[in-house]
Biopython code that builds the backbone (N, CA, C, O; Angstrom):
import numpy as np
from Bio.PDB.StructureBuilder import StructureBuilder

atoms = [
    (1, "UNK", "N", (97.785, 89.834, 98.424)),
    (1, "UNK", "CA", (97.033, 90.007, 97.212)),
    (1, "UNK", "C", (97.748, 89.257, 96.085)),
    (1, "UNK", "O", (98.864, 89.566, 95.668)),
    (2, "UNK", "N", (97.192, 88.501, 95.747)),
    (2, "UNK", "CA", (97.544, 87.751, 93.958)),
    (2, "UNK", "C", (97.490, 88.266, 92.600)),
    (2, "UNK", "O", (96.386, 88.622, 92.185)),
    (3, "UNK", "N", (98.666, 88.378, 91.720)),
    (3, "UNK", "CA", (98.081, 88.748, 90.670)),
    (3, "UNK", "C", (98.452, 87.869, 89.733)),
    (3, "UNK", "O", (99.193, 86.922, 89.995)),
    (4, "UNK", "N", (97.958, 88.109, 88.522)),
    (4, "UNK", "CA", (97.996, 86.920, 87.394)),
    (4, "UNK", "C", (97.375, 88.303, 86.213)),
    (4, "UNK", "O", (96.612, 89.244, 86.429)),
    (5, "UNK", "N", (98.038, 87.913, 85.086)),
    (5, "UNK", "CA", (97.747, 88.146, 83.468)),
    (5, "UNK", "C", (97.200, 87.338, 82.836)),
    (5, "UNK", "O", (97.273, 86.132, 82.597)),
    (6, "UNK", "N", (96.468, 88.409, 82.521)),
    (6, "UNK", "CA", (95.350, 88.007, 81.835)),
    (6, "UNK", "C", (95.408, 88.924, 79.827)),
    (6, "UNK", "O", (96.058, 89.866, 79.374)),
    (7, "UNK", "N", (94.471, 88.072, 79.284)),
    (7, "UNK", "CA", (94.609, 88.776, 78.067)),
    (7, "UNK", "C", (93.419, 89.666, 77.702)),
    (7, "UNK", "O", (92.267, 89.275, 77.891)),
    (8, "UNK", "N", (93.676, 90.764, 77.224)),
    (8, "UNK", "CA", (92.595, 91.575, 77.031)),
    (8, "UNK", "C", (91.606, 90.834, 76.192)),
    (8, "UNK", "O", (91.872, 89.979, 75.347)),
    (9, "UNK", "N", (90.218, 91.357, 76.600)),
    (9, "UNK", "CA", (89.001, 90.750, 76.095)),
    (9, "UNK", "C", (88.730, 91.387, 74.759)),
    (9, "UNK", "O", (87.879, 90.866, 74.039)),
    (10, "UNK", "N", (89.437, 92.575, 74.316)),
    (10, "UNK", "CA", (89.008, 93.726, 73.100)),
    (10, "UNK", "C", (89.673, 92.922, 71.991)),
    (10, "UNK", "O", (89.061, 92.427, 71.044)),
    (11, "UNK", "N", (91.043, 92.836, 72.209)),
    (11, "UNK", "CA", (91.846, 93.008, 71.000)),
    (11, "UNK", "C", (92.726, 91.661, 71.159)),
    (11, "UNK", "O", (93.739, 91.521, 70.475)),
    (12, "UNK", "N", (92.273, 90.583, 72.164)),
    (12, "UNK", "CA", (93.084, 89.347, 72.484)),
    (12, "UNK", "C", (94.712, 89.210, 72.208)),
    (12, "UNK", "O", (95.238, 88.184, 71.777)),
    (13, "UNK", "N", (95.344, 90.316, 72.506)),
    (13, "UNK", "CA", (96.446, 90.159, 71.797)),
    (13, "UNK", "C", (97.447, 90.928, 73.478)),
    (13, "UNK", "O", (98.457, 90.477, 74.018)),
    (14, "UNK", "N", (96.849, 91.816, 73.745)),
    (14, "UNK", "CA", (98.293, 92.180, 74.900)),
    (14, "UNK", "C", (97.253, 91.330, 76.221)),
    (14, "UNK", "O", (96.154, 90.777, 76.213)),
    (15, "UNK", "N", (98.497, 91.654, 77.454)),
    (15, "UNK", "CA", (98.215, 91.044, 78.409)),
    (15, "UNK", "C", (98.019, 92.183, 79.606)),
    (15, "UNK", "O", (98.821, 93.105, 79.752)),
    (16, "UNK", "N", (96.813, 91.990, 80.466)),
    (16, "UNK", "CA", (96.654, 93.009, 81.489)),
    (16, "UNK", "C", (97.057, 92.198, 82.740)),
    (16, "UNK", "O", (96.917, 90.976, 82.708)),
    (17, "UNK", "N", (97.601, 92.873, 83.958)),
    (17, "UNK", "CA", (97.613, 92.901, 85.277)),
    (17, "UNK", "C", (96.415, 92.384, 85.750)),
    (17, "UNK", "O", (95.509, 93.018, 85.208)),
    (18, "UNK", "N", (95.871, 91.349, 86.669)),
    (18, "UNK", "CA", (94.739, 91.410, 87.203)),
    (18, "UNK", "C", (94.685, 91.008, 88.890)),
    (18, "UNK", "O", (94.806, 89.792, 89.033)),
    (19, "UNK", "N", (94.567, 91.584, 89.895)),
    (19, "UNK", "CA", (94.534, 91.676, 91.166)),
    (19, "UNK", "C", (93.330, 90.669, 91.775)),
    (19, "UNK", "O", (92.140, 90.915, 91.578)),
    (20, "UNK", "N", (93.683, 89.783, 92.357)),
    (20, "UNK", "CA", (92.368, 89.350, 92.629)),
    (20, "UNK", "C", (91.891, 90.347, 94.224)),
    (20, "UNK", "O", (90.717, 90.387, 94.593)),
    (21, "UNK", "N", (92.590, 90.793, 94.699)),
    (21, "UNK", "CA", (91.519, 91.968, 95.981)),
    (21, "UNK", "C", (91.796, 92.976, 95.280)),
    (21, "UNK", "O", (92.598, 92.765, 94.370)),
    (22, "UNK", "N", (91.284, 94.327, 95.427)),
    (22, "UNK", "CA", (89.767, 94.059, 95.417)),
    (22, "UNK", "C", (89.031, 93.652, 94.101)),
    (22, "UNK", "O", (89.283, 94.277, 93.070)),
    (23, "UNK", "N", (87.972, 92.446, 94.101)),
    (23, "UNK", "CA", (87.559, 92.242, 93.072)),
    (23, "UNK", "C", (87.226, 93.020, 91.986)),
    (23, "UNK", "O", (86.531, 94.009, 92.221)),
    (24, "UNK", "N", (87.659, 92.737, 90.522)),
    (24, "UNK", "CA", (87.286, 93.939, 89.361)),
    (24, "UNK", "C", (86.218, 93.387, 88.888)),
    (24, "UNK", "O", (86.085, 92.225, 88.505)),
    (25, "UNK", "N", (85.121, 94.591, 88.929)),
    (25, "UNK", "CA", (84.077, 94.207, 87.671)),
    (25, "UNK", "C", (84.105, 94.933, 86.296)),
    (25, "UNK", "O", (84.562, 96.055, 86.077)),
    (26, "UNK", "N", (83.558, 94.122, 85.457)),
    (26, "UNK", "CA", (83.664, 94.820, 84.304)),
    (26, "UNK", "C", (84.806, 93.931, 83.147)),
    (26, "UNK", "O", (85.590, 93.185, 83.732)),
    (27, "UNK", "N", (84.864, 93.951, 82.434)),
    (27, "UNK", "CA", (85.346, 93.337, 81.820)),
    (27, "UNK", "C", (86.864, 93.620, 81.582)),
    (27, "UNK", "O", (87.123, 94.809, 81.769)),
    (28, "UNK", "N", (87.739, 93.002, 81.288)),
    (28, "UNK", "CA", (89.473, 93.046, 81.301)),
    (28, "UNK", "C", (89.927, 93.680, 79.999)),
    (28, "UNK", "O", (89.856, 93.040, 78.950)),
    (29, "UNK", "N", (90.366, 94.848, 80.035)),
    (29, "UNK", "CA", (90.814, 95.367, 78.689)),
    (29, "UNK", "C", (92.315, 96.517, 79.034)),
    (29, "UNK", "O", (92.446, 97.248, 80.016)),
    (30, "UNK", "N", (93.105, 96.375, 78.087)),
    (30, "UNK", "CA", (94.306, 96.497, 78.403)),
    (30, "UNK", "C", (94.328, 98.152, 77.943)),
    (30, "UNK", "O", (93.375, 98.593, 77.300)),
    (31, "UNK", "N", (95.584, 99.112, 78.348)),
    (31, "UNK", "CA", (95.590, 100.637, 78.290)),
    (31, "UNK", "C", (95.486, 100.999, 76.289)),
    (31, "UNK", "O", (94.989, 101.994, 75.761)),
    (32, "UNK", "N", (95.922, 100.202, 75.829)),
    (32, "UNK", "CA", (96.031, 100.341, 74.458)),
    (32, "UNK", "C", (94.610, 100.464, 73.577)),
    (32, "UNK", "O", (94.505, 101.298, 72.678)),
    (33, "UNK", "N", (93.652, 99.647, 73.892)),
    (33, "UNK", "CA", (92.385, 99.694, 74.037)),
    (33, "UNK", "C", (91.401, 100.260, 74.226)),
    (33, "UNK", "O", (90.333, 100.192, 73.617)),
    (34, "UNK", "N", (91.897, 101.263, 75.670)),
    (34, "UNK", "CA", (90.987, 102.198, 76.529)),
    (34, "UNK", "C", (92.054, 103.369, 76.118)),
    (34, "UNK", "O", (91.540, 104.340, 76.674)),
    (35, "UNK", "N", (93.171, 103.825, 75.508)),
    (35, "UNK", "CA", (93.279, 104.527, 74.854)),
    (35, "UNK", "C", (92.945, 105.426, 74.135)),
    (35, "UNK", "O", (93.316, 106.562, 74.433)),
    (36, "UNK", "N", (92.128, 105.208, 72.942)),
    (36, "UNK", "CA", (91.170, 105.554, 72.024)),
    (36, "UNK", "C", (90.217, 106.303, 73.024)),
    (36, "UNK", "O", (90.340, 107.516, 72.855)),
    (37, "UNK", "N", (89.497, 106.061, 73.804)),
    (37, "UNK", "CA", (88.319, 106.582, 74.692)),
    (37, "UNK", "C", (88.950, 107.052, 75.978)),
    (37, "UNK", "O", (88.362, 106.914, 77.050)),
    (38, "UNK", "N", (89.919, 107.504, 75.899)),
    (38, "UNK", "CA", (90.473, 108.592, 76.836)),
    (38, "UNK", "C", (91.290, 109.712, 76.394)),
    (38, "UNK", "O", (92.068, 110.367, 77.087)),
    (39, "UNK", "N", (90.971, 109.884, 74.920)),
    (39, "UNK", "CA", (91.342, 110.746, 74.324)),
    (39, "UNK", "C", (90.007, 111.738, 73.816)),
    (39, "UNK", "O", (89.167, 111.587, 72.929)),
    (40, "UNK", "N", (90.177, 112.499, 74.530)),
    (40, "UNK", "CA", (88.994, 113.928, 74.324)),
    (40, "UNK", "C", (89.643, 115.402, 74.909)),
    (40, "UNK", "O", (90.756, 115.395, 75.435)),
    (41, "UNK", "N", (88.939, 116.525, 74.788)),
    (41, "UNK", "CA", (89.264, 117.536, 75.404)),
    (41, "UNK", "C", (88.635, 117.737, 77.176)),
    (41, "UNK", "O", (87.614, 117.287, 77.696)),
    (42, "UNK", "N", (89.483, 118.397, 77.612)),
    (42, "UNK", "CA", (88.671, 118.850, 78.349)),
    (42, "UNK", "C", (89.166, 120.105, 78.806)),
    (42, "UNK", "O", (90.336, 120.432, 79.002)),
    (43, "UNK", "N", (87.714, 121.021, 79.007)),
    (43, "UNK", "CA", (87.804, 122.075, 79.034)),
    (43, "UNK", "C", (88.072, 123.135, 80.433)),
    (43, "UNK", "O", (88.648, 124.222, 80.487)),
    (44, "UNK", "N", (87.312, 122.218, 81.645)),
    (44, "UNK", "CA", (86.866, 122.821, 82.526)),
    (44, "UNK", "C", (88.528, 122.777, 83.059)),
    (44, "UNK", "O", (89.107, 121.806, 82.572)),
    (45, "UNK", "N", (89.382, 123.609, 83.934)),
    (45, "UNK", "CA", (90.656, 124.212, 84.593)),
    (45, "UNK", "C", (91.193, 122.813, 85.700)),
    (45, "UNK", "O", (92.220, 122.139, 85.782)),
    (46, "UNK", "N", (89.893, 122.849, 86.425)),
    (46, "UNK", "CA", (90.277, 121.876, 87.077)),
    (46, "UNK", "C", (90.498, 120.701, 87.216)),
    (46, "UNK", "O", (91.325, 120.144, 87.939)),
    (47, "UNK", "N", (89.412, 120.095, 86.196)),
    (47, "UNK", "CA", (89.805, 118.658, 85.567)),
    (47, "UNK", "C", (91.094, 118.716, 85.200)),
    (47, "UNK", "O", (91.937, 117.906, 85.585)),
    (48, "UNK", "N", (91.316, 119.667, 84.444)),
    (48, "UNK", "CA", (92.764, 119.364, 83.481)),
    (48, "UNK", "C", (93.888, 119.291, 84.396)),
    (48, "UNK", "O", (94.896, 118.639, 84.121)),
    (49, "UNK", "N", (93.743, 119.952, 85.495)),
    (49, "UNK", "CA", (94.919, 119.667, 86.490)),
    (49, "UNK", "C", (94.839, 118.616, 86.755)),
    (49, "UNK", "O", (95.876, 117.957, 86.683)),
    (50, "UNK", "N", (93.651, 117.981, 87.166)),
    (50, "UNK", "CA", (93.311, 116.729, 87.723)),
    (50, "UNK", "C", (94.156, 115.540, 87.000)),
    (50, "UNK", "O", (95.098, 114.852, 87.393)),
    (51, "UNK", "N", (93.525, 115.580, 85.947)),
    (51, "UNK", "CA", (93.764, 114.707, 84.957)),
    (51, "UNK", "C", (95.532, 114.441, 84.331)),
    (51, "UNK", "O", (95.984, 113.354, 83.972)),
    (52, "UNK", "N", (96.132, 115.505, 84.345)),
    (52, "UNK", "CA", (97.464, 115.926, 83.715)),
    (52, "UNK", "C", (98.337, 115.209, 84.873)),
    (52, "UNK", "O", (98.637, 115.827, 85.894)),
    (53, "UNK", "N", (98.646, 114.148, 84.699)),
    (53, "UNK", "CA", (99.529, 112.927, 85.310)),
    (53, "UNK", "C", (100.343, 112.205, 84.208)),
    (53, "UNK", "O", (100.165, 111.988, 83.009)),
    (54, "UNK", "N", (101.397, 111.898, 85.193)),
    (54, "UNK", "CA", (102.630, 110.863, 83.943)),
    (54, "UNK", "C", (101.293, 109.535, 83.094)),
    (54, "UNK", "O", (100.753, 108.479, 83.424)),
    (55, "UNK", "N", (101.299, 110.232, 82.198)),
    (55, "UNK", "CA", (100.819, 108.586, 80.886)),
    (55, "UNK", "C", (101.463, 107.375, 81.676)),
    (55, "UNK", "O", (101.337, 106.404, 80.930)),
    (56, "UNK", "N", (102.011, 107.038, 82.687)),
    (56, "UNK", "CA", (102.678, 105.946, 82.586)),
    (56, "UNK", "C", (101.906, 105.215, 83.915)),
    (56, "UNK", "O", (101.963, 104.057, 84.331)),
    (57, "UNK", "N", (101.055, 106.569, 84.461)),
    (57, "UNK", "CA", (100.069, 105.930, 85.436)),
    (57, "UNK", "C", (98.658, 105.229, 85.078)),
    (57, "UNK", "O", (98.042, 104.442, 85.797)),
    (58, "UNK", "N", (98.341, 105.634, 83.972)),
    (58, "UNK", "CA", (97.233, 105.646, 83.402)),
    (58, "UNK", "C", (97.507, 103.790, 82.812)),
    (58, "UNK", "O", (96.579, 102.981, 82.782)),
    (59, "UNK", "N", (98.720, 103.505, 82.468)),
    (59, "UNK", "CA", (99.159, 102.826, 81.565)),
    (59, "UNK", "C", (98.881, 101.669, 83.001)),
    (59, "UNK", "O", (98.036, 100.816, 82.729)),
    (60, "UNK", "N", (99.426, 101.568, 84.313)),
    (60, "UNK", "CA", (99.135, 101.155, 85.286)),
    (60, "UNK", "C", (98.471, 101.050, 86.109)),
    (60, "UNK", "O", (98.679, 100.414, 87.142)),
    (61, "UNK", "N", (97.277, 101.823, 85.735)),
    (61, "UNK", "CA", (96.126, 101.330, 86.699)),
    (61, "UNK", "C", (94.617, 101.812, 86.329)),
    (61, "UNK", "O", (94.128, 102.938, 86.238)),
    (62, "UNK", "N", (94.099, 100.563, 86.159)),
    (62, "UNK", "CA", (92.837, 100.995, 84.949)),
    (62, "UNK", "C", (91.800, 101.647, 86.089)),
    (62, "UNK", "O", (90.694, 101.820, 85.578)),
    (63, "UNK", "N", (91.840, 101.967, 87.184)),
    (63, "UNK", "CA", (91.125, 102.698, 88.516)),
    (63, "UNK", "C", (91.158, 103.861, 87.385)),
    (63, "UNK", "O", (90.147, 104.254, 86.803)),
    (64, "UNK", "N", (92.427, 104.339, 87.167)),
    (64, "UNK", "CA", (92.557, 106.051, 86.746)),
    (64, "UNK", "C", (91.873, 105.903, 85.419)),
    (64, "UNK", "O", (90.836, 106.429, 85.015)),
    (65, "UNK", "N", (92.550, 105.214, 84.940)),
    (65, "UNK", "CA", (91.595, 104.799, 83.221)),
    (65, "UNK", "C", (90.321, 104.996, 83.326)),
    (65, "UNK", "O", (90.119, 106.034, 82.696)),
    (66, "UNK", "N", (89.146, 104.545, 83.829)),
    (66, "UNK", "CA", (88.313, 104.368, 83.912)),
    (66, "UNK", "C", (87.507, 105.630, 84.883)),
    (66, "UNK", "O", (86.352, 105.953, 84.608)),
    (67, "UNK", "N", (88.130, 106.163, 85.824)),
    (67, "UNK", "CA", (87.513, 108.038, 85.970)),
    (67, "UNK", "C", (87.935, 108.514, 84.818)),
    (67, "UNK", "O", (86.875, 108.449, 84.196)),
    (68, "UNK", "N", (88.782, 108.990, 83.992)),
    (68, "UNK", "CA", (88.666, 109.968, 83.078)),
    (68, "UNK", "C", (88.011, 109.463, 81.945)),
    (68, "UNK", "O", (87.293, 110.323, 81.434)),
    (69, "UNK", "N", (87.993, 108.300, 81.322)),
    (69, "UNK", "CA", (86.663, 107.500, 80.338)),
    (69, "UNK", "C", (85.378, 108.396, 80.966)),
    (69, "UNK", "O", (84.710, 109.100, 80.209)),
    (70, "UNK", "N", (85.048, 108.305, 82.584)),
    (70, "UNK", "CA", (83.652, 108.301, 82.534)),
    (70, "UNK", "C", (83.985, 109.824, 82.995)),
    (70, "UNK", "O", (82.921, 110.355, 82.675)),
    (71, "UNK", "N", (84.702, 110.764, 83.488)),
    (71, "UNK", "CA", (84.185, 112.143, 82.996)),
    (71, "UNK", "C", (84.573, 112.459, 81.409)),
    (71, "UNK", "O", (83.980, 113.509, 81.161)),
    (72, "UNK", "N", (85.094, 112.153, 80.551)),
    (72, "UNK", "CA", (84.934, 112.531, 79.180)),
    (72, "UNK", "C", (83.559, 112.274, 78.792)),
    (72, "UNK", "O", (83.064, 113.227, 78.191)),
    (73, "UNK", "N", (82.485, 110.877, 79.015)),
    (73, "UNK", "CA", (81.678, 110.117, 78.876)),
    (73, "UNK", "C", (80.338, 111.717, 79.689)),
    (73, "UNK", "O", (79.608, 112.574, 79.191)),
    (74, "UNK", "N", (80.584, 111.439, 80.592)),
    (74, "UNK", "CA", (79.380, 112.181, 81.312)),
    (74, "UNK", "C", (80.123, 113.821, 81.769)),
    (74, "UNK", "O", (79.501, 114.309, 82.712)),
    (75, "UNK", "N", (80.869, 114.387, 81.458)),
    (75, "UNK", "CA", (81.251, 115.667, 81.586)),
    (75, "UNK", "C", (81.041, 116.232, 83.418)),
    (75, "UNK", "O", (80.796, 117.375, 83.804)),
    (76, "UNK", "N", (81.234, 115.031, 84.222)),
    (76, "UNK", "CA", (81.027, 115.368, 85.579)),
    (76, "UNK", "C", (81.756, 114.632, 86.397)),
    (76, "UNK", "O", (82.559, 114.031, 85.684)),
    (77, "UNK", "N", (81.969, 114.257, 87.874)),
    (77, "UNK", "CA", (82.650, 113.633, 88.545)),
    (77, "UNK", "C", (81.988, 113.840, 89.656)),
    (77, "UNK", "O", (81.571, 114.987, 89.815)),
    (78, "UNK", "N", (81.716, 112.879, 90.669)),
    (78, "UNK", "CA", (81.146, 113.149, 92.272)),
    (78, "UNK", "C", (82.557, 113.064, 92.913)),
    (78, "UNK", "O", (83.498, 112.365, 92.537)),
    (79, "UNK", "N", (82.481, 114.278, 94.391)),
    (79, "UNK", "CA", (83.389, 114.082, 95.166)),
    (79, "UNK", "C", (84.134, 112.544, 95.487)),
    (79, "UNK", "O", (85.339, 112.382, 95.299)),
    (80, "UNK", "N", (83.507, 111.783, 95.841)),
    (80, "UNK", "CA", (84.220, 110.874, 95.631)),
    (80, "UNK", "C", (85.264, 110.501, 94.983)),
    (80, "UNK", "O", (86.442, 110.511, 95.337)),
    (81, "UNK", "N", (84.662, 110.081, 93.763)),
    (81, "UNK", "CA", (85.631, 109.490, 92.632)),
    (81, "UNK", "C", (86.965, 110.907, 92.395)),
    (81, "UNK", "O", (88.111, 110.568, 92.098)),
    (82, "UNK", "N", (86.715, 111.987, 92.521)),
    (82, "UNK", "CA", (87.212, 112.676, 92.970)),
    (82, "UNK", "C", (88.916, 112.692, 93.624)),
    (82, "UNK", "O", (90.085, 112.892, 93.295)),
    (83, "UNK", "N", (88.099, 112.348, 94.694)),
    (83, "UNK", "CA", (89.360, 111.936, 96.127)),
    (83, "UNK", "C", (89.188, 110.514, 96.277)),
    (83, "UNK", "O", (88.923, 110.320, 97.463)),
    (84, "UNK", "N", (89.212, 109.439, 95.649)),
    (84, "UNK", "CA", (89.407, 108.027, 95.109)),
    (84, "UNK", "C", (90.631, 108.281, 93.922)),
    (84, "UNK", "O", (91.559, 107.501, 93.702)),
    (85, "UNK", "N", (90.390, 109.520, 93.255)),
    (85, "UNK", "CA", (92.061, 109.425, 92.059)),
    (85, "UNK", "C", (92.818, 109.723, 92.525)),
    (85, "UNK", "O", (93.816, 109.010, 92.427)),
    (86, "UNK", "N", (92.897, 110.845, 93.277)),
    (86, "UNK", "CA", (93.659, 111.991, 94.179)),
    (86, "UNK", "C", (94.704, 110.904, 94.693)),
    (86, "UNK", "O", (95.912, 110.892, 94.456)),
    (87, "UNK", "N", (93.848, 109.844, 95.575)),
    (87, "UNK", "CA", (94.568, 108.843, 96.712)),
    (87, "UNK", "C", (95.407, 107.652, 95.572)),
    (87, "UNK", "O", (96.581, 107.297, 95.469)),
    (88, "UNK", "N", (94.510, 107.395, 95.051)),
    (88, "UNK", "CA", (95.424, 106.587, 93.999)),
    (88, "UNK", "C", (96.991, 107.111, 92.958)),
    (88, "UNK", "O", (98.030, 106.554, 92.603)),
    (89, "UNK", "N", (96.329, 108.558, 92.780)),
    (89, "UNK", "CA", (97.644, 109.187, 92.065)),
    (89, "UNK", "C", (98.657, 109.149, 93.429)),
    (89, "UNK", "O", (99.514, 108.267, 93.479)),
    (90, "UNK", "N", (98.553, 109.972, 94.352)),
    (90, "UNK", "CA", (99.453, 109.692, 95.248)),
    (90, "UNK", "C", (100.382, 108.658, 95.405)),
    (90, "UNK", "O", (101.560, 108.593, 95.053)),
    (91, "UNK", "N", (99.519, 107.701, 96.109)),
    (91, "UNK", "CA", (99.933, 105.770, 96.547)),
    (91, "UNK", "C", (100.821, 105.552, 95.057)),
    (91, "UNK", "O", (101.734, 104.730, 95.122)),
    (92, "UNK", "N", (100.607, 106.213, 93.790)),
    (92, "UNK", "CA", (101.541, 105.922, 92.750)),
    (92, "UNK", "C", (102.492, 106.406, 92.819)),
    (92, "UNK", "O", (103.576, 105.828, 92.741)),
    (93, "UNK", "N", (102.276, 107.882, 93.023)),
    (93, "UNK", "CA", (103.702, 108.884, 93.410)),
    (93, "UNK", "C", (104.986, 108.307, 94.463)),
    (93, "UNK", "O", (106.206, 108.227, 94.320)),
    (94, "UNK", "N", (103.916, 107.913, 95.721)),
    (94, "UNK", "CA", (104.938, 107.210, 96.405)),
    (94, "UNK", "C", (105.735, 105.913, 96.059)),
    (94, "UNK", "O", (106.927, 105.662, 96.237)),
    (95, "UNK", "N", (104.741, 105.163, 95.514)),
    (95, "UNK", "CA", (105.571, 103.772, 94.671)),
    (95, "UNK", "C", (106.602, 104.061, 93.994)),
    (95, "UNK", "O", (107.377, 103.105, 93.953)),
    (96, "UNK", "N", (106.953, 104.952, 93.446)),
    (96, "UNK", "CA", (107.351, 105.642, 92.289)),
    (96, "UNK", "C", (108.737, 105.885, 92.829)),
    (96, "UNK", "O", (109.801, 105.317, 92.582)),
    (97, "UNK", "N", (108.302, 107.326, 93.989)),
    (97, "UNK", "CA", (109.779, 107.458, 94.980)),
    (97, "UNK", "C", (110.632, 106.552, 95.110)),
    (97, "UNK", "O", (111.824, 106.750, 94.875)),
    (98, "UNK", "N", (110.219, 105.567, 95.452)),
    (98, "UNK", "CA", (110.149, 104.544, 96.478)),
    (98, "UNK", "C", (111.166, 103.469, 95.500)),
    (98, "UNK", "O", (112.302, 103.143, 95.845)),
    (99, "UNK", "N", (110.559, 103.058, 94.353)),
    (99, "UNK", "CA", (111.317, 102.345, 93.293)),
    (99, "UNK", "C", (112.593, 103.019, 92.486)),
    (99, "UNK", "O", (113.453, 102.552, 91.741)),
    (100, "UNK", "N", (112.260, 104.530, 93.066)),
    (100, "UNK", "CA", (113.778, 104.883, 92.399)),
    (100, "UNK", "C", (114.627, 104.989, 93.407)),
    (100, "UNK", "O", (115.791, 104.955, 93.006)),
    (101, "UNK", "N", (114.488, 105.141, 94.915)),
    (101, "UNK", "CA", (115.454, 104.833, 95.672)),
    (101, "UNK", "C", (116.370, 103.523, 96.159)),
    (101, "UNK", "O", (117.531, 103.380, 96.541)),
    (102, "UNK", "N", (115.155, 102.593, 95.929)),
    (102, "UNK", "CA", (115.749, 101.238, 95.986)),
    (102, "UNK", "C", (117.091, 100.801, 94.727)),
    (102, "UNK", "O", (118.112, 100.127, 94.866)),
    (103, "UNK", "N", (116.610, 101.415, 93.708)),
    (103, "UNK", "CA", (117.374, 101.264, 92.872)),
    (103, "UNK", "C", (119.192, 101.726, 92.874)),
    (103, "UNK", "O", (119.639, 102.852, 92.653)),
    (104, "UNK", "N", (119.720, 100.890, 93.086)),
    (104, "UNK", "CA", (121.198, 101.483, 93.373)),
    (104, "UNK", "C", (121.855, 102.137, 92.325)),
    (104, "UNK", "O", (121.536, 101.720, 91.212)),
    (105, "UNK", "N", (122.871, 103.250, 92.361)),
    (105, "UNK", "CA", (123.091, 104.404, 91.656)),
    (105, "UNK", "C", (124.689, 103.938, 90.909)),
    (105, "UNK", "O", (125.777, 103.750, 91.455)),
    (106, "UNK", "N", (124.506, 103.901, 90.251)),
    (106, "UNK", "CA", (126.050, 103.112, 88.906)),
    (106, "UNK", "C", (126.975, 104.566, 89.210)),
    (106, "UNK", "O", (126.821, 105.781, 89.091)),
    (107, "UNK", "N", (127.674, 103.925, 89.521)),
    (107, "UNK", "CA", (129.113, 105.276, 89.168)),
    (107, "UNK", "C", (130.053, 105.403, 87.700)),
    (107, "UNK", "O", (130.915, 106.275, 87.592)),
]
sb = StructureBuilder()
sb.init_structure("model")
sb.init_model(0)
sb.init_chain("A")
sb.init_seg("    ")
for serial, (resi, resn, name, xyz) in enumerate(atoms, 1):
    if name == "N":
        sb.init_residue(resn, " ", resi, " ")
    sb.init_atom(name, np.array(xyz, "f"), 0.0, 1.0, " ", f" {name:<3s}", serial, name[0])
structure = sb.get_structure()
């Protein structure tokens, strides 16, 4: 998989990640941007668990950005998209492990 930066289409000023597999539709806009519109309440118990992840994932992968935009947007979620974040928060969790073990430990 290839990636290349690109500059956001909103605010032409920061630079986003862009993957060419799997193809993105929709237009290129960076976390600073989509910020603003992922800031709402939410009420329902389980979303909020859902949702309540390190900011620093959100900041990395506009997949997650873009479910909680559209349940703030439409106050719903299909199973799917669902267990499409679930798998993605994970695959982050493990990256995550994964980059702090590689990392060698300073005495």
């Amino acid at each position: 998989m290839t990636q290349y930066k690109q500059k956001c289409e909103q605010c032409k000023k920061n630079y986003v990640l862009i993957s060419t597999w799997p193809r993105r539709h929709g237009p290129t806009v960076c976390y600073e941007c989509e910020k603003q519109q992922m800031s709402g309440s939410i009420t329902d118990p389980a979303m909020k668990k859902l949702f309540d992840i390190p900011d620093d994932f959100y900041q990395r992968n506009s997949f997650l950005r873009k479910i909680k935009i559209s349940y703030l947007r439409y106050h719903s979620l299909t199973e799917p998209q669902i267990n499409a974040f679930n798998r993605t928060v994970e695959d982050l969790k493990k990256k995550s492990a994964e980059s702090k073990e590689a990392v060698p430990k300073k005495k």
